[in-house]
GUDOPA-690721 format. One line per field, with one value per residue: z, y, x of N, C-alpha, C, CB in turn; residue in one letter; residue number from 1. Coordinates in pm, 1 decimal. Atoms other than C-alpha are relative to their C-alpha. Glycine has a CB too. Layout:
N
n.zz [Z, ...]
n.yy [Y, ...]
n.xx [X, ...]
ca.zz [Z, ...]
ca.yy [Y, ...]
ca.xx [X, ...]
c.zz [Z, ...]
c.yy [Y, ...]
c.xx [X, ...]
cb.zz [Z, ...]
cb.yy [Y, ...]
cb.xx [X, ...]
type [A, ...]
seq [NUM, ...]
This chain:
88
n.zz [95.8, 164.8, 56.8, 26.6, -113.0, -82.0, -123.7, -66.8, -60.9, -115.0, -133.2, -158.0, -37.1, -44.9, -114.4, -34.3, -92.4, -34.6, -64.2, 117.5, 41.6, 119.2, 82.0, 183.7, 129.0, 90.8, 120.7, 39.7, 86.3, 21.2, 118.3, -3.2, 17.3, 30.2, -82.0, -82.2, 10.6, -83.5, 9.9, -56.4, 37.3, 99.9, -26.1, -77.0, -12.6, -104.8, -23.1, -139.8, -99.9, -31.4, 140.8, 18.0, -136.5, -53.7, 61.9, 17.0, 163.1, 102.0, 32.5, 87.3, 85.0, 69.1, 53.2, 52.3, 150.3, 33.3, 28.5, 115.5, 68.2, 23.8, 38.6, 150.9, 116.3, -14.5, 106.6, -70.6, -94.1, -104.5, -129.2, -63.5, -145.3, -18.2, 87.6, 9.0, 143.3, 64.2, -59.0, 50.8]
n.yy [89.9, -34.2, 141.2, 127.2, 45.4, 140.7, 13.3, -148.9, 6.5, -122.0, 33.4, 48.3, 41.0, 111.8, -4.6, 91.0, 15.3, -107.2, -71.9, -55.7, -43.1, -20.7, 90.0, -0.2, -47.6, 121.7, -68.2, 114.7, 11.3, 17.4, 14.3, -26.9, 81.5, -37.3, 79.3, -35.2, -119.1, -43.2, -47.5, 99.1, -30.3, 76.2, 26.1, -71.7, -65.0, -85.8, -103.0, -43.3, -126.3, 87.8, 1.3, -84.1, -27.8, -93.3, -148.9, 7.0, -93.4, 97.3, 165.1, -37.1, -44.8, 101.5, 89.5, -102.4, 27.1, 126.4, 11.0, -50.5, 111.9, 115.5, -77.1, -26.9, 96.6, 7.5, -129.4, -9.1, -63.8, -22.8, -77.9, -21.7, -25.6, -3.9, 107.5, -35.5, 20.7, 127.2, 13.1, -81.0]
n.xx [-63.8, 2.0, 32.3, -87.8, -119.2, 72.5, -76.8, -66.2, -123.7, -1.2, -96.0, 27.7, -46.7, 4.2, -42.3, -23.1, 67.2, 112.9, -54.8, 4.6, -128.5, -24.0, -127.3, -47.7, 129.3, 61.3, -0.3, 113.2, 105.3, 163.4, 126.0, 151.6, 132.5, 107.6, 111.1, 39.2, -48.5, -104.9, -84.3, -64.5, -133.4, -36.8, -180.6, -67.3, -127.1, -17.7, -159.7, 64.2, -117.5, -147.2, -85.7, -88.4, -89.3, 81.2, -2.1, 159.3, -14.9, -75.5, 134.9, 75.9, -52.2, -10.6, 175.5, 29.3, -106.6, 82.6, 116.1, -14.6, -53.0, 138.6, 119.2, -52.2, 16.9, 116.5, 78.5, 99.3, 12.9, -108.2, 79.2, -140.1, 22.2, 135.4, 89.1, 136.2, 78.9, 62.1, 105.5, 119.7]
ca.zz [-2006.5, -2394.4, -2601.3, -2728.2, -2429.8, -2270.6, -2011.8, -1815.0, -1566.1, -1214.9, -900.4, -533.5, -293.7, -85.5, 308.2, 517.2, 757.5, 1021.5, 1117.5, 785.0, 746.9, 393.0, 207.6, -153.5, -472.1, -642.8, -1012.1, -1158.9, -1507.0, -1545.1, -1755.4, -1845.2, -1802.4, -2009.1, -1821.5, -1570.5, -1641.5, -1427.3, -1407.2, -1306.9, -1248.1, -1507.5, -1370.3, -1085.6, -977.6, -659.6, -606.1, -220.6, -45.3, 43.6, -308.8, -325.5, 6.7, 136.1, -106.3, -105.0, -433.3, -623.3, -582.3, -674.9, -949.8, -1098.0, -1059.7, -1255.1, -1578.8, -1527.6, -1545.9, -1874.6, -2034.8, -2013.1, -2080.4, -2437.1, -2533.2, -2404.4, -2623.9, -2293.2, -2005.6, -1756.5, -1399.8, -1224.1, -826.9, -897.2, -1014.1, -972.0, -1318.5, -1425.2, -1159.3, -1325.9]
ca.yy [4177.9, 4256.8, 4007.0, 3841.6, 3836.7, 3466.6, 3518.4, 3799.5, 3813.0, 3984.5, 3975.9, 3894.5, 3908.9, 3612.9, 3552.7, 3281.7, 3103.6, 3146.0, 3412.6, 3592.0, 3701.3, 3844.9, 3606.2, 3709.5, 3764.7, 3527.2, 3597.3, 3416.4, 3354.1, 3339.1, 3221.4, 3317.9, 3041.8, 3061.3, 2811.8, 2976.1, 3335.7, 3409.1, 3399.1, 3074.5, 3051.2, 2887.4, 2869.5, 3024.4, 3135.7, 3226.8, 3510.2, 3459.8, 3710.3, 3385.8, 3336.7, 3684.1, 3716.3, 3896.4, 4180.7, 4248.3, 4524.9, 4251.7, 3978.7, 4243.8, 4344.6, 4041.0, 3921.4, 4242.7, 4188.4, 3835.9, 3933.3, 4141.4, 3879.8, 3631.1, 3941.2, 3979.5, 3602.2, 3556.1, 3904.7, 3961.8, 4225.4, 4309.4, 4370.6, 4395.2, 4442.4, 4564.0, 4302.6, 4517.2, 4537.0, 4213.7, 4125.0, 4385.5]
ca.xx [-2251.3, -2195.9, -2381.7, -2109.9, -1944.0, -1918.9, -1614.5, -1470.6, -1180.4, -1125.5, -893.2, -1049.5, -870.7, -785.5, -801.3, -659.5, -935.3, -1028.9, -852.6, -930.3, -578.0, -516.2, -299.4, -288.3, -533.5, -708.2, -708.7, -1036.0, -1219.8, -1579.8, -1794.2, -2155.4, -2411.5, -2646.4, -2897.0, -2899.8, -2791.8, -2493.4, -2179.8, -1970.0, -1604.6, -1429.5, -1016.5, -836.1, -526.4, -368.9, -74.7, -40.8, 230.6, 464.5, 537.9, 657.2, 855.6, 569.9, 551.1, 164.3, 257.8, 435.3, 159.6, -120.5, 114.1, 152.0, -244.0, -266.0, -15.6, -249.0, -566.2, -455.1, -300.1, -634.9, -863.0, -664.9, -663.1, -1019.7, -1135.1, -1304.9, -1368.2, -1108.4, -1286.6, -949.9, -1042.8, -1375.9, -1667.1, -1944.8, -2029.0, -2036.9, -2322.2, -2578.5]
c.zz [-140.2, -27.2, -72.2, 70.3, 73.6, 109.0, 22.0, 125.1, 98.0, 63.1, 102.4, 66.6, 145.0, 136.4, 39.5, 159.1, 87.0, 59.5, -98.8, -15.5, -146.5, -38.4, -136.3, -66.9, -47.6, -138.5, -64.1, -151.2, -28.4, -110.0, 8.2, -23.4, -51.0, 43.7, 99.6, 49.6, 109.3, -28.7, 124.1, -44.3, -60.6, 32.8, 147.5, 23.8, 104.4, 17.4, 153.7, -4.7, 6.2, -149.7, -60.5, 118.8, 61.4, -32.2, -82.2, -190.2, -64.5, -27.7, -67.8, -134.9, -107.5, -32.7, -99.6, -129.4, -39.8, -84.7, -172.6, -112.0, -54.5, -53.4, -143.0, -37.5, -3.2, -97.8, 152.2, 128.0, 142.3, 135.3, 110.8, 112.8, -8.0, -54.3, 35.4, -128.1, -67.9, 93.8, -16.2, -98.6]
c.yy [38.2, -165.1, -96.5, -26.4, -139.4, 20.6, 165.7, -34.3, 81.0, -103.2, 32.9, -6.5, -100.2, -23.9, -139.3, -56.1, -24.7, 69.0, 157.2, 103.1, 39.9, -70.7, 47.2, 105.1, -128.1, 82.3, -117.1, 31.4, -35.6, 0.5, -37.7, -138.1, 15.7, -36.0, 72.5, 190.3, 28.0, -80.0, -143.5, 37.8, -156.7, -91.6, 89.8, 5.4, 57.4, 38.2, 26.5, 89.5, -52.2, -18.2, 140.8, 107.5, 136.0, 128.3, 41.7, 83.9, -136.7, -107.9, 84.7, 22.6, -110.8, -90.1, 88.8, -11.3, -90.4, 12.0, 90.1, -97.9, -127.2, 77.8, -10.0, -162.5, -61.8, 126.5, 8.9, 144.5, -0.8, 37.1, 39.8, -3.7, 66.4, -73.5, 87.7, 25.4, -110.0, -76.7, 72.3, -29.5]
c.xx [-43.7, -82.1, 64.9, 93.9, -58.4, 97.8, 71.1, 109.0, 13.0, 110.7, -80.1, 121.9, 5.1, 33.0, 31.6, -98.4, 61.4, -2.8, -79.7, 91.0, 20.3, 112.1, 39.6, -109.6, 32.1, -8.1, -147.3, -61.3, -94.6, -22.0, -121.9, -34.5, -109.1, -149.5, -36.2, 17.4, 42.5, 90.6, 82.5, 166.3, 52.9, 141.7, 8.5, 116.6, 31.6, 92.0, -45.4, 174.8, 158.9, 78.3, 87.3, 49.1, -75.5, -44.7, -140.5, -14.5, 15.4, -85.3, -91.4, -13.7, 14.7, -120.5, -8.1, 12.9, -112.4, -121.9, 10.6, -27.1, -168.4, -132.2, 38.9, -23.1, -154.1, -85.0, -65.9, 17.2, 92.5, -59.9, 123.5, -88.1, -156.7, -139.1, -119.6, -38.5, -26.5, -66.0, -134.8, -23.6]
cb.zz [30.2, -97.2, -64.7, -109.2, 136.6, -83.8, -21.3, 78.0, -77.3, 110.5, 17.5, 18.4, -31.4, -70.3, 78.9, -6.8, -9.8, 31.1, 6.2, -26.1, 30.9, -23.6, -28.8, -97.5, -135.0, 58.5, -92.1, 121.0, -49.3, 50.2, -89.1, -113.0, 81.7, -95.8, 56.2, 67.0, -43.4, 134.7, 20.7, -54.2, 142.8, -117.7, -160.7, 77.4, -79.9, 92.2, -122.0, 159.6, 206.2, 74.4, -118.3, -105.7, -38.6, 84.4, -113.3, 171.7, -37.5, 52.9, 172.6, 30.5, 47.4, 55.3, 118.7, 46.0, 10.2, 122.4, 137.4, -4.7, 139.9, 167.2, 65.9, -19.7, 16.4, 150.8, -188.4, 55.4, 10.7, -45.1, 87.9, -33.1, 72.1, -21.4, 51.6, 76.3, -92.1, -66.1, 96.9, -7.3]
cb.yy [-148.2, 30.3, 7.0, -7.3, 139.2, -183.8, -138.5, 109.0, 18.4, 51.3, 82.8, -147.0, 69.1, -62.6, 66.5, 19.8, -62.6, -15.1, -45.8, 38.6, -101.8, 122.6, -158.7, -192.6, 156.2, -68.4, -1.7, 3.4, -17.4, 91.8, -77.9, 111.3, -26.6, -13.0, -131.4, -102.6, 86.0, 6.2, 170.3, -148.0, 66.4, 95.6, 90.5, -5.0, 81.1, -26.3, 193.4, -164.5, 11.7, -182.7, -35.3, 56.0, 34.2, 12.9, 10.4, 125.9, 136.1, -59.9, -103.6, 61.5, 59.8, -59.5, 0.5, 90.2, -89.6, -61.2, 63.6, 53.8, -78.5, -83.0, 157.3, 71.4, -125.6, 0.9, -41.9, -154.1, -24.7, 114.7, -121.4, 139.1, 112.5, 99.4, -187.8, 106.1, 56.9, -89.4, 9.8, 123.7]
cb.xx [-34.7, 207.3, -81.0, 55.4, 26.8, 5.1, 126.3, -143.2, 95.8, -173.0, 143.3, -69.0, 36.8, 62.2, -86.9, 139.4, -76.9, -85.9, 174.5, -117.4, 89.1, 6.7, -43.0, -26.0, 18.6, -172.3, 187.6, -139.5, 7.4, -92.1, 20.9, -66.2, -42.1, 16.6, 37.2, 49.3, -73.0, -21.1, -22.8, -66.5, 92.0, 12.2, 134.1, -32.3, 19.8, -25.0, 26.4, -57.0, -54.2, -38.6, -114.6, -45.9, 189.8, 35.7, 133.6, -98.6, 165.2, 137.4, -108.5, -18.0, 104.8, 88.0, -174.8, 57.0, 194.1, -45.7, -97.5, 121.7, 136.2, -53.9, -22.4, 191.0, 113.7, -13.7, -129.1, -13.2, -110.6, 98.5, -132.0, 111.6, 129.6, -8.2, -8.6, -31.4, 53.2, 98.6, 36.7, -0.1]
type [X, X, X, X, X, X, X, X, X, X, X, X, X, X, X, X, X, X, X, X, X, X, X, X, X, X, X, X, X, X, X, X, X, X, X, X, X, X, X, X, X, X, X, X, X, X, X, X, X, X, X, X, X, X, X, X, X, X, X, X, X, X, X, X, X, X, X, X, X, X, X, X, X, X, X, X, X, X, X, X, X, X, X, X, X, X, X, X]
seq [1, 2, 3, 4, 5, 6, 7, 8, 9, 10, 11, 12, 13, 14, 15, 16, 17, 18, 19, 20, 21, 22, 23, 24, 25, 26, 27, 28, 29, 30, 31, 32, 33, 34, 35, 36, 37, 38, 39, 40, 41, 42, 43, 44, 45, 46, 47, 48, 49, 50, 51, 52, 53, 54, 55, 56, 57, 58, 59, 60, 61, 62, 63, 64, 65, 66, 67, 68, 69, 70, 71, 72, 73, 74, 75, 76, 77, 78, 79, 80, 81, 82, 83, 84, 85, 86, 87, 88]
């Protein structure tokens, strides 16, 4: 985390219990705690499959545009599908 960074932005994606069926992506914004240094989620967002007549591209594709979109009005860090950097 930059030091003037307070929120950052990724896509998870999202299973259906308790089968753990892949349903979607979650699109999520975090924000740093400073009390406790880490990393709480702030909002979420879910692009499951059914909303786009099962078209696993078109849901990722569209968490994707998402997570842009909230990285630019947040000024903040884009983790798209990978969060291993904002856990170090």
């Amino acid at each position: 985390m930059t030091e003037h960074e307070e929120y950052c932005v990724s896509i998870r994606e999202s299973y259906r219990i308790p089968d753990y069926t892949l349903e979607g992506y979650t699109v999520t914004l975090w924000r740093w705690n400073h009390l406790d240094e880490t990393w709480w989620y702030a909002a979420i967002r879910d692009y499951l499959f059914a909303d786009y007549n099962g078209n696993h591209k078109k849901a990722l594709r569209q968490a994707r545009r998402d997570t842009r979109k909230l990285a630019g009005i947040f000024d903040c860090t884009n983790h798209d599908t990978n969060e291993e950097g904002m856990w170090q």
